[in-house]
C-alpha positions in Angstrom: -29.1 -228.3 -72.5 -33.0 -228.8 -73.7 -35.3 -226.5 -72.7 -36.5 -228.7 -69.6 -33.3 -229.1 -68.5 -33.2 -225.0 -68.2 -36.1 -224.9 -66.7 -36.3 -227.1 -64.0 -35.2 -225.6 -61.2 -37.0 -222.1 -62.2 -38.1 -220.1 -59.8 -41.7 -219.6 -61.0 -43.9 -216.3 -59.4 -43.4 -215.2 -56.6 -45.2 -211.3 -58.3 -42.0 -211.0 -60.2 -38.5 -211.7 -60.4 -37.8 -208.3 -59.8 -39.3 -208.6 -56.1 -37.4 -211.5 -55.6 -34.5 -209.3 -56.2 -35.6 -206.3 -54.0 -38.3 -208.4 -51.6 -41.7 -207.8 -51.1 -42.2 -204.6 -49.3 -43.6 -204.4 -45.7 -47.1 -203.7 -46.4 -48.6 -200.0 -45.5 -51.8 -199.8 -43.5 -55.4 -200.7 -44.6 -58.1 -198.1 -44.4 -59.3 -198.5 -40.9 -63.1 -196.6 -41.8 -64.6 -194.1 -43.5 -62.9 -191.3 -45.0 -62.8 -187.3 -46.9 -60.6 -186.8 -49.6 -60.0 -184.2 -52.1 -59.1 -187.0 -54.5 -59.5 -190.8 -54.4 -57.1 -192.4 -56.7 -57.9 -196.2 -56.9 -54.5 -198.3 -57.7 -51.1 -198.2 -56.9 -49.2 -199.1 -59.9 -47.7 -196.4 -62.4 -50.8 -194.4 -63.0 -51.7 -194.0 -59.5 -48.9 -193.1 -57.7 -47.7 -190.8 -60.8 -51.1 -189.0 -60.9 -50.5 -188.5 -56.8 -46.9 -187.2 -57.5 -48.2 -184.6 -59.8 -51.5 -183.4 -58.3 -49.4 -182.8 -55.5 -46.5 -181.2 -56.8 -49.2 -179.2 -58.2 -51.0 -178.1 -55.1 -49.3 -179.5 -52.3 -52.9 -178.6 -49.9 -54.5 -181.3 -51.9 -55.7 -184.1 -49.7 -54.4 -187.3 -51.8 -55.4 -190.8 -50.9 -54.3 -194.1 -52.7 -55.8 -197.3 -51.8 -54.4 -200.4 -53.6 -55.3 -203.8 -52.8 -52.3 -205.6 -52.1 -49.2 -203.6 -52.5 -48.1 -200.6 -54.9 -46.6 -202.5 -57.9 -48.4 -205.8 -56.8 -50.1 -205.4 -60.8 -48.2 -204.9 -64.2 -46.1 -201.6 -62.7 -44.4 -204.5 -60.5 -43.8 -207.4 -63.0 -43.4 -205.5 -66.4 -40.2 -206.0 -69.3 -38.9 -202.5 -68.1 -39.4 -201.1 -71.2 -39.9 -197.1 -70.7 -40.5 -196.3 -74.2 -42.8 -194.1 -76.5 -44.9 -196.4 -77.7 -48.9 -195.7 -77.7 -51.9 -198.0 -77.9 -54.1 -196.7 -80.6 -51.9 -193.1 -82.5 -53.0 -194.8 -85.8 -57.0 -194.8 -85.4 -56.5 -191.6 -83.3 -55.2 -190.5 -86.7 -58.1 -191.3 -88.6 -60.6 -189.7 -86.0 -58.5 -186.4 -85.1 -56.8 -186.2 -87.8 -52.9 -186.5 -88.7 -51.6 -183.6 -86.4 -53.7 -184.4 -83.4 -52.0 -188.0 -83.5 -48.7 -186.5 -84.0 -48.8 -184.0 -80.7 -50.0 -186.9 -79.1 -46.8 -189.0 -80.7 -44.6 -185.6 -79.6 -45.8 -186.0 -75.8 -44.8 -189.8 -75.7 -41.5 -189.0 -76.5 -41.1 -186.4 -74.1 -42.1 -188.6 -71.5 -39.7 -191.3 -72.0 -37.0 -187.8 -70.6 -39.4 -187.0 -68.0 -39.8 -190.1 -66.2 -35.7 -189.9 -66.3 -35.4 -186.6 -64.9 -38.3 -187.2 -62.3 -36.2 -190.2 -61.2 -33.3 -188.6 -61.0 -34.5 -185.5 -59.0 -36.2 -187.2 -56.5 -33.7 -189.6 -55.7 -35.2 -193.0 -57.5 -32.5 -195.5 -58.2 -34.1 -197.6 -60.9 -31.0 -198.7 -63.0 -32.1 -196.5 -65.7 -30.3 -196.7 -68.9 -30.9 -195.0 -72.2 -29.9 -197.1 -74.8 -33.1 -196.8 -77.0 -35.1 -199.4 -78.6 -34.3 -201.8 -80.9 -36.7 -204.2 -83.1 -35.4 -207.0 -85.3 -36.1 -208.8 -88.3 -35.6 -212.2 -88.7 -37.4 -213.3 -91.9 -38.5 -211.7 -95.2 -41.6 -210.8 -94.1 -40.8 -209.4 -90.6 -38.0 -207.1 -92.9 -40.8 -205.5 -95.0 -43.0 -204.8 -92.0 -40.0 -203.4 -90.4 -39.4 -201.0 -93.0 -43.0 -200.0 -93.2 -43.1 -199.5 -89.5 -40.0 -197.6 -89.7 -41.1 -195.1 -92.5 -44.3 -195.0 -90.8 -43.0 -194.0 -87.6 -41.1 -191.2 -89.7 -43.7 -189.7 -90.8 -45.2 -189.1 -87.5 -42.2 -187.1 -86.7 -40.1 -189.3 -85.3 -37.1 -188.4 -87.9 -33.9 -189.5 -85.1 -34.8 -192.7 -85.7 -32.2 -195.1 -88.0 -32.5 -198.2 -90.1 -29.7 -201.0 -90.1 -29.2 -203.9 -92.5 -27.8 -207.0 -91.2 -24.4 -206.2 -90.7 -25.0 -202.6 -88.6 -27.7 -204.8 -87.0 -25.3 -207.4 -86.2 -22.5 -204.9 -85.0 -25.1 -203.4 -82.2 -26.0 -207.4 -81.0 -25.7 -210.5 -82.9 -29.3 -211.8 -82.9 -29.7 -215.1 -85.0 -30.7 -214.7 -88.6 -31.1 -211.1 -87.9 -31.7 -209.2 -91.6 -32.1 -206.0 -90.1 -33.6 -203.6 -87.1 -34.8 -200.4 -86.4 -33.9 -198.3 -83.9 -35.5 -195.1 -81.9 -33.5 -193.4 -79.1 -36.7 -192.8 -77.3 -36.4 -195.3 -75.0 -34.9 -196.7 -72.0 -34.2 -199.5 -69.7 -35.2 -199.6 -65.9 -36.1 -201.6 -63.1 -39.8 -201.7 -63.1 -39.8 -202.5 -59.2 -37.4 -199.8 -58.0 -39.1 -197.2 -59.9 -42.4 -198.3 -58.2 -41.4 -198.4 -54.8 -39.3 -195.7 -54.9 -42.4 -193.5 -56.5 -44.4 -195.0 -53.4 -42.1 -193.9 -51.0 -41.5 -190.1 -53.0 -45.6 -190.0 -52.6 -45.9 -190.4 -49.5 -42.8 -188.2 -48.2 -45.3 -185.4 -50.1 -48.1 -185.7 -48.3 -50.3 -188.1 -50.1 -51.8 -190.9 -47.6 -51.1 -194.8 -49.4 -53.4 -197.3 -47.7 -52.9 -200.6 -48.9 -54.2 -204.3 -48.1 -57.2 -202.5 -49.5 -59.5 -203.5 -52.4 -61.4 -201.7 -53.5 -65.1 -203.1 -54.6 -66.9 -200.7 -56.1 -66.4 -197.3 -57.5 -69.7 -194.5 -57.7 -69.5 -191.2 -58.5 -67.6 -189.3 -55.4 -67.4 -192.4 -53.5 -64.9 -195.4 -53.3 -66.1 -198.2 -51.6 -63.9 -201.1 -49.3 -64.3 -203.7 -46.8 -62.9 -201.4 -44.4 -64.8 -198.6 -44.9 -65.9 -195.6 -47.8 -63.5 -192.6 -49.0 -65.6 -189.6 -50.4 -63.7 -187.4 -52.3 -64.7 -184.6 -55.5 -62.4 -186.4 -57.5 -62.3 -190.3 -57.8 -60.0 -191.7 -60.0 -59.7 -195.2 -61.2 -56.1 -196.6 -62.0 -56.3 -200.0 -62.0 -55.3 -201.2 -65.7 -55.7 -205.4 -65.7 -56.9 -205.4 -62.8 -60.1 -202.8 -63.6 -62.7 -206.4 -64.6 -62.4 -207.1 -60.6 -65.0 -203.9 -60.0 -68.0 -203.5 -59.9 -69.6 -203.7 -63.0 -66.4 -203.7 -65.4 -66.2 -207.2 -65.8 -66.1 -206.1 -69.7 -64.5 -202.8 -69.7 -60.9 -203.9 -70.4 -59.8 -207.4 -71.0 -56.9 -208.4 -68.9 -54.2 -210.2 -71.4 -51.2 -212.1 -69.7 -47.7 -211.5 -70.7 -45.1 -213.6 -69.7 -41.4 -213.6 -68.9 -38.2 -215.1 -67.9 -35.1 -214.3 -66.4 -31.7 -216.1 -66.9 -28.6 -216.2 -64.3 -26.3 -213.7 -64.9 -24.4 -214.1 -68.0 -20.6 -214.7 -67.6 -18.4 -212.0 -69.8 -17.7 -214.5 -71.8 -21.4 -214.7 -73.0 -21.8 -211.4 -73.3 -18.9 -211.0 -75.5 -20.3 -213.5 -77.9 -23.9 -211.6 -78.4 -22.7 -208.0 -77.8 -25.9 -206.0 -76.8 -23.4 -203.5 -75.4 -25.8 -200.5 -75.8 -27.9 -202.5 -73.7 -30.9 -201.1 -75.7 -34.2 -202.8 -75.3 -34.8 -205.8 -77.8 -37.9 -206.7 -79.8 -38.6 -207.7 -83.0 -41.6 -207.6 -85.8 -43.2 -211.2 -84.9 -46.6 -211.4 -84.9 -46.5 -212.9 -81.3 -43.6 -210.8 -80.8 -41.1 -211.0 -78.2 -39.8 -208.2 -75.5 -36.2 -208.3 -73.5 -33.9 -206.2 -71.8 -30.4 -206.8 -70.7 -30.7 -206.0 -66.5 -28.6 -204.1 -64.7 -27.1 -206.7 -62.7 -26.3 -208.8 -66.0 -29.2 -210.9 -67.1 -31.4 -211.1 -69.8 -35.2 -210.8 -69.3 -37.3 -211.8 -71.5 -40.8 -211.6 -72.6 -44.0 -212.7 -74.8 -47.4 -214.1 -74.8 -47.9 -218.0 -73.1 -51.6 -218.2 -72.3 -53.0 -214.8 -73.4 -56.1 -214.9 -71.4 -57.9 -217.1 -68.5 -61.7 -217.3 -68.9 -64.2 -215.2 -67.2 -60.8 -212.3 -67.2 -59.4 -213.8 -64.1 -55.8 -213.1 -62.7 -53.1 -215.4 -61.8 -52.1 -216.3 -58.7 -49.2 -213.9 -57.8 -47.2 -214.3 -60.9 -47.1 -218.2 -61.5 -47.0 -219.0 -65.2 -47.5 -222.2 -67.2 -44.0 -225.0 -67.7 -45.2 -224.7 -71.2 -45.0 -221.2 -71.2 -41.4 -220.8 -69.6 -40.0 -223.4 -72.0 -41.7 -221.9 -74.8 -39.7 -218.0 -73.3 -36.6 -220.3 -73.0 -36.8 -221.3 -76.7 -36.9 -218.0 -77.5 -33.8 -217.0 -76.1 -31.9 -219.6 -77.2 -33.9 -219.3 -80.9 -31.9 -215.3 -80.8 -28.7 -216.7 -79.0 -28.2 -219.7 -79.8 -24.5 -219.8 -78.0 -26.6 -219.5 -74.5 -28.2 -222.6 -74.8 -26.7 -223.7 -71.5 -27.9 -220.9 -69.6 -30.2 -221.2 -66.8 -33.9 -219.9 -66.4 -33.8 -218.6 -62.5 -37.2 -217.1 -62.6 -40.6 -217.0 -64.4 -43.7 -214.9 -64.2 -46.5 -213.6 -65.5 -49.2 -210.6 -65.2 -51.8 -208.7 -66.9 -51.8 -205.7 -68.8 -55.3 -204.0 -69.7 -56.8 -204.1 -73.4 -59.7 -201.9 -74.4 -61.9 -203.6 -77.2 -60.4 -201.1 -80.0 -56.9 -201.2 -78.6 -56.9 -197.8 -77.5 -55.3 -196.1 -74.5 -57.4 -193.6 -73.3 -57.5 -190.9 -70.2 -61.0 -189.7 -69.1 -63.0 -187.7 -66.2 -66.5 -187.2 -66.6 -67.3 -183.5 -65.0 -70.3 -184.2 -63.8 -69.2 -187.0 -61.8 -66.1 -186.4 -60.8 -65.0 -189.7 -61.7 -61.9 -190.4 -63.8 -59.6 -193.3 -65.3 -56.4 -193.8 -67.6 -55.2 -197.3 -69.0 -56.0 -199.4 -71.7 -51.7 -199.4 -72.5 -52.0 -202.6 -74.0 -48.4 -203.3 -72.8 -46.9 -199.9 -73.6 -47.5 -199.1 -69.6 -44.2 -197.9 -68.6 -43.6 -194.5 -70.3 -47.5 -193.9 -71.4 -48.8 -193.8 -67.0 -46.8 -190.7 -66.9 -48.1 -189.1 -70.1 -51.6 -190.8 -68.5 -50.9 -189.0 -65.0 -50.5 -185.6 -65.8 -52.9 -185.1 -68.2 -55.4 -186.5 -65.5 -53.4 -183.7 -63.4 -54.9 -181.1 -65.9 -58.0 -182.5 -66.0 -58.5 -182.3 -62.4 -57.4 -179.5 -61.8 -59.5 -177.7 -64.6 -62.4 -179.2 -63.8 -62.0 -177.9 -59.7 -61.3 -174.5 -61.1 -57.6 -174.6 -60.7 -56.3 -174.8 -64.4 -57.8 -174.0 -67.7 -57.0 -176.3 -71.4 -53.6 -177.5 -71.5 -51.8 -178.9 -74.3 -52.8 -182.2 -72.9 -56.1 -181.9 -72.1 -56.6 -181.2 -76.1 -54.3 -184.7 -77.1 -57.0 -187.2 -79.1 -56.8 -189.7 -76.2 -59.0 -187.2 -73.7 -62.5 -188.4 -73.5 -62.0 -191.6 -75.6 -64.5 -194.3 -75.6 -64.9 -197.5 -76.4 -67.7 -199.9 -76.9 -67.4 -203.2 -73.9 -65.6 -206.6 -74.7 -68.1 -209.4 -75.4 -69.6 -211.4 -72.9 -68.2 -214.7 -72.4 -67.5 -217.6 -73.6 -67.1 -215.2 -76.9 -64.2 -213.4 -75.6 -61.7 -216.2 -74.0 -62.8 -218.2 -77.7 -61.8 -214.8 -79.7 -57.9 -214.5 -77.9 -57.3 -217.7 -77.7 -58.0 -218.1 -81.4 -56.2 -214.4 -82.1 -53.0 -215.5 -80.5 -53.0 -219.2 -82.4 -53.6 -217.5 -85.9 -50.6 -215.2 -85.2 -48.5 -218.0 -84.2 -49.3 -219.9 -87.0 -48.8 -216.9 -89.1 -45.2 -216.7 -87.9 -44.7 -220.2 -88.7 -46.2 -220.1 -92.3 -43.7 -216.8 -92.6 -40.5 -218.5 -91.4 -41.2 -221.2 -93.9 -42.2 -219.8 -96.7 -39.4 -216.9 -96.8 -42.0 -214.7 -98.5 -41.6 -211.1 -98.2 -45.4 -210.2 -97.3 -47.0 -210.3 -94.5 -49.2 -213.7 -93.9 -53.1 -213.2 -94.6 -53.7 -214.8 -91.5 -52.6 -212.3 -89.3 -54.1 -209.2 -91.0 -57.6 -211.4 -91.0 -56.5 -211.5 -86.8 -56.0 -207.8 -86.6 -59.5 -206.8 -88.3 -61.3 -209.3 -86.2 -59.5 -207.9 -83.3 -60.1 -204.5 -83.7 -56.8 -203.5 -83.9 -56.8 -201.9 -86.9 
């Protein structure tokens, strides 16, 4: 079956396939006029509604209000690869600024978090088809092996010593990726329904106390003071958790650049299918491309799968509720069938696409400026899923020791607090520089998978310095 063939009758946005799955939720009600709040918290994804969960659990007087503009999970918390892992945008420059040990407590904390979201989950009642099978990342070419073994040692020596390094064969015994010559693999990691752990943190939220409106942009954010269509919530506190979306307020059109990530998911795979490819760990897949690829193995038994298609739309708009380019989904599908050759008849049901935020250094940061009470966390660069929590209660412990409840914490002295980061350039300079970031690296993967060398091409490290990634 060709890739068109696949395709054709995909499913294509929609949000996500994962709402096609659970539905889109009934929507909560809008703002109806001006408000008081003890804190404001502007978004409804994974950084919202966790910061809500554990300012609340905190001090359950707190006066708590999310406003999110279409649904909670409408952004990346809703259409993400389900990856809960203990990644971080930016450890290594962290590293150079804070030095090794600050980078390393702040590598500590992310693998902690990948347990807490679990046990959170679990405690509360959140079904989100959880399953801790770790992460693994493949190699498929000479070069991808040598960066795998840096990564690996690099990783290592930030503490991470659980971690474990397989040669083809081990590789192949764990799932039997095409022209797989090794993998790492961390058990810091897990595989979830990114929709069910959104609504059900929604609904956990609001069962505390904290008031959700949604159908409710909001348009600009000042010091004490978010502002809506429907009216203005004051609060001491206002916290902005809006990740991809953050260019649509006032006066962040350059603050984070909204990159699209794509993905796919098949039918459900026959036992047959998955007897031929194994992936009975059901760990999450990746491997050391350049334009790398994501994937998970679902809990009702598909495979979703991920990368870049078009990595940015001019002037940072969004797309229109998931849809995704034909070029893009038969690009995913070649993917697939590129690792798994034997699945070559399998069906693409669905196809989407959404942003995730990207500071100009590549940086995740969390922030609240004392003497205006205003606040943010993002910049994951895809790493989302785990880092929101680690995001949310250090915003927690910056609120409350900034309103007198709470003193330093451990994580109000991680290297991420009170990050910043110069703006993205002004177009047409920006939309020129990723779309010519993303080509280089696929042309660097090409140039590597033909060559067989073991180093990494020259293109791509010239793409990471221009890029500020490194």
């Amino acid at each position: 079956m060709s890739s068109s063939d696949a395709t054709a009758s995909t499913v294509n946005g929609g949000v996500s396939f994962w709402y096609a799955q659970a539905g889109i939720p009934a929507p909560r009600e809008p703002l109806t006029g001006d408000a008081t709040a003890d804190v404001v918290i502007v978004g409804g994804g994974y950084t919202g509604l966790w910061t809500a969960y554990y300012l609340k659990k905190a001090d359950p007087s707190l006066r708590i209000v999310v406003l999110e503009q279409r649904f909670c999970g409408y952004g990346a918390s809703g259409r993400n690869g389900g990856w809960l892992y203990n990644g971080i945008a930016g450890r290594d420059r962290y590293a150079r600024l804070h030095g090794r040990d600050a980078a390393v407590r702040l590598q500590r904390a992310m693998n902690d978090t990948v347990a807490e979201v679990v046990r959170v989950a679990a405690d509360e009642g959140v079904d989100a088809g959880i399953h801790r099978g770790g992460v693994l990342e493949v190699a498929r070419t000479p070069a991808q092996l040598a960066r795998l073994k840096a990564f690996h040692a690099h990783e290592v020596a930030f503490g991470e010593d659980d971690r474990e390094l397989y040669g083809a064969r081990e590789t192949a015994e764990r799932i039997r990726v095409a022209g797989a010559v090794g993998s790492a693999w961390t058990p810091h990691g897990a595989r979830l329904n990114p929709v069910r752990l959104v609504t059900g943190l929604a609904d956990v939220v609001e069962g505390l106390g904290v008031t959700v409106h949604e159908l409710t942009p909001v348009t600009e954010i000042r010091p004490r003071h978010a502002v809506t269509p429907y009216g203005t919530v004051r609060a001491s506190h206002v916290l902005r958790c809006t990740e991809g979306f953050t260019a649509n307020l006032k006066g962040q059109k350059r603050t984070w650049l909204p990159m699209n990530s794509s993905m796919i998911a098949t039918e459900p795979l026959t036992a047959e299918q998955w007897a031929s490819i194994g992936w009975d760990g059901r760990e999450t897949l990746g491997d050391m491309a350049h334009a790398y690829m994501y994937a998970q193995r679902t809990d009702d038994g598909r495979i979703a799968l991920g990368g870049r298609g078009v990595p940015y739309r001019f002037g940072s708009r969004t797309d229109n509720d998931g849809r995704t380019q034909p070029e893009t989904i038969e690009a995913l599908h070649e993917i697939l069938v590129g690792f798994f050759p034997s699945l070559a008849g399998v069906r693409v049901a669905h196809a989407w696409s959404g942003v995730l935020g990207v500071p100009r250094d590549w940086c995740a940061t969390v922030t609240l400026d004392r003497s205006t009470g205003l606040g943010w966390a993002g910049g994951y660069v895809g790493s989302g899923v785990a880092t929101a929590n680690l995001a949310a209660r250090t915003l927690r412990d910056l609120v409350r020791r900034d309103s007198g409840q709470g003193g330093e914490t451990e994580l109000t002295s991680l290297p991420w607090v009170n990050h910043r980061v110069r703006k993205w350039e002004p177009e047409p300079f920006r939309w020129a520089g990723v779309q010519g970031m993303y080509a280089t690296y696929r042309t660097a993967d090409r140039r590597e998978t033909a060559s067989l060398r073991a180093e990494s091409s020259r293109l791509a490290r010239w793409a990471d310095r221009v890029a500020g990634r490194h």
